[in-house]
N, C-alpha and C positions, 0 to 999 in steps of 0.2 A: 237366567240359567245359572245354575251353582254347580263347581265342580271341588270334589275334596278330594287334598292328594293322599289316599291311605295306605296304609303300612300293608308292603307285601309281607305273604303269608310267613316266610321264615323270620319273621320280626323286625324286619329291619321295616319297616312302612316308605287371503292378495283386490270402459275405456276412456282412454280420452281421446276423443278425435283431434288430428291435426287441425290447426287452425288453418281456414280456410283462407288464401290468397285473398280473394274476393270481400274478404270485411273490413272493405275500408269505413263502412262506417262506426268504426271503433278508434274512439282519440287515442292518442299513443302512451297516453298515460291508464288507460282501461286497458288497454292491448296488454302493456309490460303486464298489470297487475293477474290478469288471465292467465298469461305463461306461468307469471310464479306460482301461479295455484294450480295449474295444470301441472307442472313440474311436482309440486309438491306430493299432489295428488299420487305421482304416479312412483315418486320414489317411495311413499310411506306402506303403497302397496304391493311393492315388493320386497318382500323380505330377505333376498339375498344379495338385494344392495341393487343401483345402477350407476355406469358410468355416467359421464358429461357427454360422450358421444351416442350412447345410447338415449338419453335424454332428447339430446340436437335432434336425434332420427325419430324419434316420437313425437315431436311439437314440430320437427319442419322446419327447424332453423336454422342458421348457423351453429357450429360445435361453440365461437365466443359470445352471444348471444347467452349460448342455456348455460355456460361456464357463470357468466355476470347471472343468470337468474338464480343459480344454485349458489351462487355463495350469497348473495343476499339473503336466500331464504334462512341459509346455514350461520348467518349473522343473531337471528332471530331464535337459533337452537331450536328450530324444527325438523331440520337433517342436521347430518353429521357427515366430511369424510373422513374414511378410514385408512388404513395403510395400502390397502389395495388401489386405493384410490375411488372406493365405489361411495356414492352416497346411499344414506341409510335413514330412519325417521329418528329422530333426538328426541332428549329429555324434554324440552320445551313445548313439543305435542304430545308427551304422556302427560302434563300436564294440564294443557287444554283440558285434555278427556276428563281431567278429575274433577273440572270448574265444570266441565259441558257435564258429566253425571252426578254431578253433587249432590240434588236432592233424593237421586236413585238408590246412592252409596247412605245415604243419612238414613232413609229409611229401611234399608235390607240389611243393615252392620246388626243391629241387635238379634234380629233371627239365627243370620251369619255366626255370630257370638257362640248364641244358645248351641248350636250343631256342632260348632268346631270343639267346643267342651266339651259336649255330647259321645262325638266321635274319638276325638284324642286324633282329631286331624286339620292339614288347615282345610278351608272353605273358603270360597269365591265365589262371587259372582264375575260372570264375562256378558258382552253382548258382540254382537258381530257387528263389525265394520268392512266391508267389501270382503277379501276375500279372508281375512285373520277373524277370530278370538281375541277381544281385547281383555283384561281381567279389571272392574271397573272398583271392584271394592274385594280384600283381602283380609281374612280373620285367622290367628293363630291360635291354638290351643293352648292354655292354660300347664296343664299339668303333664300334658302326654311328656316321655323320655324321647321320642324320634318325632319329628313332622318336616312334611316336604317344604320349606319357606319359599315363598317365591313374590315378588313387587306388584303393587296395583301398578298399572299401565304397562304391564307386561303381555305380549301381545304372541302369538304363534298362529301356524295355518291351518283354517278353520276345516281342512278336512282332514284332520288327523286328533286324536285324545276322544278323550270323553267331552269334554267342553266343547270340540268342534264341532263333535257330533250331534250332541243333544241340542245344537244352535242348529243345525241344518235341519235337526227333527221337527224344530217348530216351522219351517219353511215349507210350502207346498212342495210335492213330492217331483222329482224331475227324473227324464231316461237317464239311467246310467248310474244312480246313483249309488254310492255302498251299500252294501245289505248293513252293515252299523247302522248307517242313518236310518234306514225302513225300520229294523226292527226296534230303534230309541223311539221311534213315531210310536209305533205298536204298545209296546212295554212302558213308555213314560219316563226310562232311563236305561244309562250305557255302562259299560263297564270298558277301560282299557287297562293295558299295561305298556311300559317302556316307552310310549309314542312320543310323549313332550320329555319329560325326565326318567334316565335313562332306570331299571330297577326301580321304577313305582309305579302304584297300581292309580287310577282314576275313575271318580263315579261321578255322572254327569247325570242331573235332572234337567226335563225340559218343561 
């Protein structure tokens, strides 16, 4: 799915179940490794961070326990904390993602290219991962004077922009869902404004 951030019109252009008491038959060296990837898991899918105590209450452990799993993981720069103290997903798993998409991003860059010239905009490609838009491959425009810039492995919530949208449009259809998303199913693509960056427009294919 490609989303291109274009110039508005006045010119300016997220379970993991607790682990269960009961599995002892898990060596304790498979155990830890469980937690850190359920940990991970759970911080990279929420985007406005989690504490160490809310961690603890989702795996069921001790709060010193998920504190020693988070900072492990955060050794490895796959989280990060922040000043608030929340952990967050780090540069070390946008990367993953560019090594895990790499043949995707090799082949979709030169289309990407062609459009973004095209348009005098940038262009992306995103795929979804739980509940976010991740942006797996990123093209700038050439010549245009304004374009929205923004990073591969940049990630936002996958029910908001055009990019979120047109990702849920390709998803079988569920109750409740946005009339955006029905009608990017319908029509084939989205249009937003202001949703991800604040003053820009988005056009999302699916």
């Amino acid at each position: 799915m490609c989303r291109s951030g274009v110039k508005p019109r006045e010119n300016r252009v997220k379970g993991v179940a607790s682990e269960s008491n009961g599995s002892s038959g898990k060596q304790p060296g498979s155990q830890t490794l469980a937690r850190g990837l359920q940990a991970l898991e759970l911080v990279a899918t929420t985007p406005d961070g989690m504490t160490i105590q809310e961690v603890a209450d989702a795996l069921g452990v001790h709060r010193t326990i998920a504190s020693r799993l988070l900072t492990t993981v955060a050794d490895f720069r796959l989280i990060k904390r922040g000043a608030d103290g929340k952990y967050r997903a780090g540069g070390g798993l946008a990367a993953l993602a560019r090594d895990l998409y790499a043949g995707l991003r090799d082949e979709a860059t030169p289309l990407l290219r062609r459009l973004a010239n095209s348009l005098g905009a940038s262009v992306a490609l995103f795929v979804a991962e739980g509940s976010e838009a991740v942006a797996v491959a990123v093209v700038e425009p050439k010549n245009a004077r304004y374009w929205v810039s923004f990073r591969e492995g940049g990630r936002h919530p996958i029910d908001r922009g055009a990019a979120g949208y047109a990702l849920l449009a390709g998803q079988p259809p569920v109750p409740g869902e946005s009339s955006r998303v029905t009608d990017a199913r319908r029509d084939g693509y989205v249009v937003s404004y202001g949703e991800v960056e604040p003053g820009y427009w988005g056009l999302g294919y699916r």
